[in-house]
C-alpha positions as CSV (number, residue, x, y, z in Angstrom):
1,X,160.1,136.2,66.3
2,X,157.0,138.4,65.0
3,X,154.9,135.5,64.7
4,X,155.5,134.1,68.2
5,X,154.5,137.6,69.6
6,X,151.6,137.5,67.8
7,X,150.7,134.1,69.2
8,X,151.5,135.0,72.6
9,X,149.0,138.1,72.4
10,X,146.3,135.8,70.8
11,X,146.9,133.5,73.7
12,X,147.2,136.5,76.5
13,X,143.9,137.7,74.6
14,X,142.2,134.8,74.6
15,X,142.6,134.1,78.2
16,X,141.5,137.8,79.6
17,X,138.3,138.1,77.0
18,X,137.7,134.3,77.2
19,X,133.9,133.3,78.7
20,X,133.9,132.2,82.3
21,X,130.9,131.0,84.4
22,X,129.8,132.7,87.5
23,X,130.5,129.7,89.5
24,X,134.0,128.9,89.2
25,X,133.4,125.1,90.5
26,X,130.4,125.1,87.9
27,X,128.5,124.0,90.8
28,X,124.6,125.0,91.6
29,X,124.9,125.0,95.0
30,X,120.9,126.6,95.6
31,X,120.7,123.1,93.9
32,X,122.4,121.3,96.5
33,X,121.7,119.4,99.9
34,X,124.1,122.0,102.4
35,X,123.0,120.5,105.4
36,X,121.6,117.1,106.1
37,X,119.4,118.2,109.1
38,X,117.6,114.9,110.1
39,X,118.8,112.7,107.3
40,X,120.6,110.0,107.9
41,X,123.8,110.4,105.1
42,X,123.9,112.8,101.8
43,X,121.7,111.0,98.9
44,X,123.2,113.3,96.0
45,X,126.3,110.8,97.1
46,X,124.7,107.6,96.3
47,X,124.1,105.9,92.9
48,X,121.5,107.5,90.7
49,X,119.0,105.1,89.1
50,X,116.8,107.1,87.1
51,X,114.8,110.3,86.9
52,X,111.6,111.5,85.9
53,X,110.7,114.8,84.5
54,X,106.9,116.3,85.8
55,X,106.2,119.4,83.4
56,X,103.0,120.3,84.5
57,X,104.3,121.6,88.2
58,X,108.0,122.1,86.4
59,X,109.9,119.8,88.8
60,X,112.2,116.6,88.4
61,X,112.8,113.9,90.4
62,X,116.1,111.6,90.8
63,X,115.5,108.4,92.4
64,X,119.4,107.5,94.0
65,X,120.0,104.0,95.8
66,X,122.8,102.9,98.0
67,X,124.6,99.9,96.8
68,X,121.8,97.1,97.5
69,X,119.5,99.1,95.7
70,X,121.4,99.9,93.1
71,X,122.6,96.4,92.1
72,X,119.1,95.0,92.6
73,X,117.6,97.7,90.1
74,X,120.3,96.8,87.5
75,X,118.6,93.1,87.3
76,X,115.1,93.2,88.5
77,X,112.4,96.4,87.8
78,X,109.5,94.6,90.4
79,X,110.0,97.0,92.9
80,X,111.0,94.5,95.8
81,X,114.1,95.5,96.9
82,X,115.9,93.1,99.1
83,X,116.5,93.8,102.8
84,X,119.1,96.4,103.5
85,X,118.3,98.3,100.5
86,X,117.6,102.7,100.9
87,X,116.1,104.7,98.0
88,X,115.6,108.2,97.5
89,X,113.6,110.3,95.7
90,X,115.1,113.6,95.7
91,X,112.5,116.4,93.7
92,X,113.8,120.1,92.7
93,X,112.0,122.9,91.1
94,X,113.2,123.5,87.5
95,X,114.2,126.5,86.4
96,X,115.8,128.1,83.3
97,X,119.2,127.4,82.4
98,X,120.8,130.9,82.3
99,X,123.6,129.2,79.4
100,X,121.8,127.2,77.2
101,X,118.2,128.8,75.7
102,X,115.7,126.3,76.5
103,X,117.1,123.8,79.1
104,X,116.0,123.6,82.1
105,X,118.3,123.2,85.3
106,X,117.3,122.2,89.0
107,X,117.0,125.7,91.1
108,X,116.2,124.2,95.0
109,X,115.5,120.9,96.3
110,X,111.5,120.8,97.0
111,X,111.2,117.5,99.0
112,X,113.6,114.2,99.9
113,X,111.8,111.0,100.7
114,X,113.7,108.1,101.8
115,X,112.6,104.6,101.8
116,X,114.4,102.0,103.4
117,X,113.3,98.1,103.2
118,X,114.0,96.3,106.6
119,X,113.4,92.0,107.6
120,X,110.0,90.9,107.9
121,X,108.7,92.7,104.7
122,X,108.5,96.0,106.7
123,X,109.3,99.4,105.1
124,X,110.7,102.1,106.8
125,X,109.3,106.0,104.6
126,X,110.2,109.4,105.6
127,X,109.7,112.5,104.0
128,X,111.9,115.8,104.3
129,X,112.1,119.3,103.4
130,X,114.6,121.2,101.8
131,X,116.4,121.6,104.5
132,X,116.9,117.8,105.7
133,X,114.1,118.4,108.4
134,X,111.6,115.4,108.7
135,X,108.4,116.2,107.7
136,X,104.9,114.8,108.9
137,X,103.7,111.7,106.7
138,X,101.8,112.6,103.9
139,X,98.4,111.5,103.7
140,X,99.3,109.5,100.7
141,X,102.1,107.8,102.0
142,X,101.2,104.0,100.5
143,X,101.3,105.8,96.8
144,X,104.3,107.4,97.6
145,X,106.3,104.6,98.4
146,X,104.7,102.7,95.2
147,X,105.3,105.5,92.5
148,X,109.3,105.5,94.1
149,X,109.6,101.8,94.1
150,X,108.1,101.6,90.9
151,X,110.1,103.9,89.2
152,X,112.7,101.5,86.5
153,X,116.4,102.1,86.0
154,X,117.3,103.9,83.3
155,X,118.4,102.3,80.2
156,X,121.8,103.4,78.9
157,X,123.8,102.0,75.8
């Protein structure tokens, strides 16, 4: 009997002094797309292909892909997605991870920029702010669309 009452304190213990996180979802919801604004669906939602890491302005970018892009990045890395097929390049600022020293975690969207590829060899770009808002066209809006459609799927065992 004494040694189940000292497990049942250990347990009771355990449970009040135990760590939890802020967040009880675990969620970073500054992180998130809350409201879609002028974008057409939620790209967090889609299938992530692969990201890229930019240390010199501390930000990282996700490129995600509906399922046309998706399937045609899993076989082919030339860039020329077949009609149908919507990519986005979703870029946060980093910042540091408040739970692990030395990781970095995304703090607040910076930009979306859609690309979708439409018949006649026609793509359609747009460019959004963190809010979902559509922003002007960048003045380097052919480079754009290159480094996104460039970017490779990541390679996983």
């Amino acid at each position: 009997m004494k040694h189940s009452l000292y497990i049942l304190v250990s347990i009771v213990s355990l449970s009040i002094f135990s760590c939890t996180p802020k967040n009880e979802l675990g969620l970073n919801e500054k992180a998130s797309i809350n409201s879609l604004g002028d974008l057409p669906e939620n790209p967090l939602l889609l299938n992530a292909i692969t990201s890229s890491i930019h240390p010199k302005d501390s930000s990282v970018t996700v490129l995600y892909g509906n399922d046309p892009a998706y399937n045609y990045a899993k076989v082919s890395g030339d860039g020329n997605y077949p009609v149908g097929a919507v990519l986005y390049g979703v870029t946060w600022q980093l910042q540091a991870d408040e739970q692990w020293f030395g990781a970095n975690v995304p703090e607040s969207i910076r930009t979306v920029e859609r690309i979708e590829f439409l018949s006649n060899n026609k793509i359609e770009y747009g460019s959004y702010d963190n809010t979902g808002l559509k922003q002007a066209e960048p003045y380097n809006k052919e480079e754009r669309i290159h480094r996104i459609t460039a970017m490779k799927m990541a390679v996983s065992p």
